[in-house]
N, C-alpha and C positions, 0 to 999 in steps of 0.2 A: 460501125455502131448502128443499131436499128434505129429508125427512124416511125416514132409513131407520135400521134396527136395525144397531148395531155388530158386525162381523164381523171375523175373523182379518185379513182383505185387507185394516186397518186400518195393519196393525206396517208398521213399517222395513226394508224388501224388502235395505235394503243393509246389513243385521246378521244374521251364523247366528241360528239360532233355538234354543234350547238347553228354553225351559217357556213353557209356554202353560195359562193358566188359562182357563174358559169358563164360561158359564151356558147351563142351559137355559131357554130362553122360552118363552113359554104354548104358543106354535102347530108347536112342536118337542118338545111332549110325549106321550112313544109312542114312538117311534123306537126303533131297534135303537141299540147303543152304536154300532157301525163304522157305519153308516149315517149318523148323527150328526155323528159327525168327520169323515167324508170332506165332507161337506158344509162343513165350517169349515175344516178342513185340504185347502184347494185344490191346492195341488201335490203331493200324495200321492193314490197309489192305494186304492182300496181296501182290497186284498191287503195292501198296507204297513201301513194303519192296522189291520187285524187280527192283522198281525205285531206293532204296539207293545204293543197288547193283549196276546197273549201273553207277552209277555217282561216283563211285569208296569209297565212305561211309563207304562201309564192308571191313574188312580183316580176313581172317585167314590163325592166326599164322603167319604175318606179312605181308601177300601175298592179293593182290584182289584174288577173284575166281567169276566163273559164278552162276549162279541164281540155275541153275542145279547140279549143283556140289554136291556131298559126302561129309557130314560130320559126325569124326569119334570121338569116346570116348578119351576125354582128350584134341581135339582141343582148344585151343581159339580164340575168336572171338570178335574183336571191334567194333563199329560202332558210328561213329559219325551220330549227329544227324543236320539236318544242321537247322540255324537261320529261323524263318518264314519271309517271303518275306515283310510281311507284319504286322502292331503293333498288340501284345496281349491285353487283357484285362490284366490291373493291378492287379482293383481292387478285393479282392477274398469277398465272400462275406456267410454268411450261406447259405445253400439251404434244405426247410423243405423235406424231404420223405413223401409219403403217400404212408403206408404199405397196400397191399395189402391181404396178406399171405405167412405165414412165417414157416418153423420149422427147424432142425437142418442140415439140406441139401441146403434149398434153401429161398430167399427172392423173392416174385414176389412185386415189385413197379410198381406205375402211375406213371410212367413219363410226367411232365409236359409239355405243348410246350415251344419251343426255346429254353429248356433246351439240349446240343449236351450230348449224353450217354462218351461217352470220349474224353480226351483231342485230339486237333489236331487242325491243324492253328494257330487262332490267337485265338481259344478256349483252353486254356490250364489250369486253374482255376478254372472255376463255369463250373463243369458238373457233371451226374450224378455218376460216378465211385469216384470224389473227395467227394462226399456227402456219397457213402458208405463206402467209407475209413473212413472217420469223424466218421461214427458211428462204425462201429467194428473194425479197427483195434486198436490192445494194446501190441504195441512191446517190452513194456517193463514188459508184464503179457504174456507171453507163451501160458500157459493154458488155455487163453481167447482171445487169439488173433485169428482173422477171416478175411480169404483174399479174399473181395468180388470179382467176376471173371463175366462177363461178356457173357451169352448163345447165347447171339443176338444182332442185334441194330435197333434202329426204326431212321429217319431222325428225324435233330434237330425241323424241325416244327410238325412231328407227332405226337402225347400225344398217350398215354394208356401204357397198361402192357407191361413193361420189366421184364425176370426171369434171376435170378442170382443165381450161385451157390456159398455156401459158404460152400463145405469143399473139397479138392483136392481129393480124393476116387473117388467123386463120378461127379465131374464135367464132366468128358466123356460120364455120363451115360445121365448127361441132353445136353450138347451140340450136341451128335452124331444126338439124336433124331430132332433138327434141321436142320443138316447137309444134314440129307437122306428125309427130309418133313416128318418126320413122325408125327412133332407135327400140329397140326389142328389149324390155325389163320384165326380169324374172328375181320373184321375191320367194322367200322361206315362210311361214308361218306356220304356228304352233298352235291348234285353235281346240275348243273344249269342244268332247262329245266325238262319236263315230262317225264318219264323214260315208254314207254307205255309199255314194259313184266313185268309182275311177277316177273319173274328169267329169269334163259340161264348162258351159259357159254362163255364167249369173246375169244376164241381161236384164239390168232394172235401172230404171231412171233416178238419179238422185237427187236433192235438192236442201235447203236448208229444213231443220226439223222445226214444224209447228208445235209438238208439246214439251222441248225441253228448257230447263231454265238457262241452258249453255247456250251462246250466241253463236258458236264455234261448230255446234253440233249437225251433223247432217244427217237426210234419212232417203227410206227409200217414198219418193214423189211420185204418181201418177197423174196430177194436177199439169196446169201448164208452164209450173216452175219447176217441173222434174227437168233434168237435164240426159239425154240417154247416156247409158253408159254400158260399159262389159266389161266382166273379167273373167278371163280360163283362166283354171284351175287344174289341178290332177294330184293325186292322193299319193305322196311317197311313202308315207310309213301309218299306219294305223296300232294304237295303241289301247290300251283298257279305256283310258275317259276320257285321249286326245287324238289327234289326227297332225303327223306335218305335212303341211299342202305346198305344193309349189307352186304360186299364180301370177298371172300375167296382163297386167291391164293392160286392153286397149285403148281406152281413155284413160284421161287426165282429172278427174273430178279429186276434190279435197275425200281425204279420208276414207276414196272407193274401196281399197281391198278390206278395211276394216267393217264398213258398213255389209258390204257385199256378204259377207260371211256369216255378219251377226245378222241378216238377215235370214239366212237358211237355216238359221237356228246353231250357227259355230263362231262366235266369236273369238275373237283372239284370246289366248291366256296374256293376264296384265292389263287388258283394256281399260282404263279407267271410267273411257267414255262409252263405248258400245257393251262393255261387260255385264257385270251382275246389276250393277247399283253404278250411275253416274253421279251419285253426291261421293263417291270417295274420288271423283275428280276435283269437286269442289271443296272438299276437306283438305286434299293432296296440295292442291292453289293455293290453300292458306296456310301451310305447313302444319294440320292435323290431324294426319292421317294416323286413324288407330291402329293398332294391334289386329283386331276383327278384320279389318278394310285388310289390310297385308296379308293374313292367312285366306280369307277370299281372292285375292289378286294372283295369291300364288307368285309371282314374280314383280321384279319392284316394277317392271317396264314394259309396254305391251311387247311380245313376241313377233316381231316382223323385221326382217331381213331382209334388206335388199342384195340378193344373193351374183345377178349376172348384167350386166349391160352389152348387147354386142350393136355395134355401131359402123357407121361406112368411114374408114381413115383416109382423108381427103389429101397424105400425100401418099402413102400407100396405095391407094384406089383400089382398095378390098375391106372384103368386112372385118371389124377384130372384136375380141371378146375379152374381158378383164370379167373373172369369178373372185368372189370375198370369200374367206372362210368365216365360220362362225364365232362370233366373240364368248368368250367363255361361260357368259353368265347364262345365254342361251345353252349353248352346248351341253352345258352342265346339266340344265334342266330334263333337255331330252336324253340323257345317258340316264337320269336317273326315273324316265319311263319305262312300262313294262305294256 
């Protein structure tokens, strides 16, 4: 039977989570308080868990403390988790996997769109992390029991490959290689307008946007809150009013392939945020999205595919590649371009 230290990825994926109690372990002593948690609170950001902290959420050992702070072997640590602002989905519902490739380390899945990779908000239910519990966890078979973990996350409208690791060994081995770009992502995208280079690389610095009403939205920064960034590109198919591009970021910034593009004057088809009009994001939010807003959109979902991941397999010791094919709603689109 494997032998690993109990983690959060333990709970009941199909109960909100309302407190969570924790220890700290020998080899998790040092640590920054949010550094900590994020590590145990897998489905939260970072940002978020610095946000529980301030809102006074966390204690240890009965105390707030700062976001900064040391913690030491044998601490405990609670955290309240607080109600979402706003209603959950109830209903829980199956969600089919399409396996990608599998072997005793890792599962890569197609993530379907509008499927969110983990709970959060008023998504707490039907996501992809609740579909890998479904299939391997067996807590009451030890020896078969498998704690699907999380390498990465795509946005809830983006489809393609997600890689997950499923044995604690060896999960640092796949997530580090995220953490540093070492792993190589190559996306599909569907984007309006003639894209007239071949390829190039879009080097612009991004940063949060100063004139939108979205809090979420980002832009391209020349100030000294741009963050740099880049992403190649190169032209597979050119169409009458689209372009599918294959790009490849080398950074990590929120929302880069989509900024980057609507930047050049090509946003994605489906954007809600970088498209035509970002108030049919805010209509979309509130479940009002017109008729007008929909034939403008052209697609219910922005057009972005994460099409390839090739990464270094740490028992293997070579690179491997897992490709998604396209989900239909996409496909379909581009079949019926000319």
């Amino acid at each position: 039977m494997k032998s690993r230290k109990p983690f959060l990825f333990d709970r009941d994926l199909s109960q909100p989570l309302r407190r969570v109690s924790l220890s700290v372990e020998l080899e998790e002593t040092g640590q920054r308080l949010d550094i900590f948690l994020a590590s145990r609170l897998f489905w939260r950001t970072r940002s978020s868990v610095q946000r529980l902290i301030r809102q006074g959420d966390v204690t240890v050992n009965g105390e707030r403390r700062k976001h900064g702070r040391r913690v030491w072997a044998g601490d405990e640590i609670t955290i309240r988790i607080p109600h979402p602002a706003f209603p959950v989905e109830e209903t829980v519902r199956e969600i089919p996997l399409q396996i990608l490739d599998e072997d005793r380390i890792f599962v890569a899945v197609n993530k379907q769109p509008f499927l969110p990779v983990h709970p959060s908000g008023r998504h707490v239910h039907n996501t992809l992390i609740n579909a890998l519990h479904a299939r391997y966890r067996r807590p009451d078979a030890p020896e078969l029991d498998v704690i699907p973990r999380l390498c990465h996350r795509l946005d809830r409208e983006t489809s393609g490959v997600v890689l997950v690791s499923k044995e604690d060994s060896y999960r640092a081995a796949l997530s580090t290689q995220f953490e540093r770009r070492s792993v190589q992502k190559s996306y599909l995208a569907v984007v309006h307008g003639t894209v007239a280079r071949d390829s190039g690389v879009i080097d612009r610095p991004l940063g949060r946007s100063l004139s939108s009403q979205l809090r979420l939205k980002m832009a391209v920064r020349y100030d000294a809150e741009g963050m740099p960034s880049q992403t190649e590109f190169r032209v597979l198919s050119r169409y009458r009013s689209y372009t599918l591009v294959e790009c490849r970021p080398q950074t990590g910034r929120q929302h880069q392939i989509r900024v980057h593009l609507a930047s050049i004057g090509h946003p994605l088809v489906g954007d809600k945020i970088y498209g035509p009009d970002e108030m049919c994001f805010i209509r979309y939010a509130a479940g009002e999205l017109t008729e007008e807003d929909s034939e403008l959109l052209e697609l219910d979902r922005h057009a972005l595919h994460a099409w390839k991941l090739r990464f270094w397999h740490p028992v293997r010791r070579e690179e491997h590649v897992v490709q998604a094919p396209l989900w239909s709603d996409l496909q379909d689109f581009i079949d019926r371009l000319d």
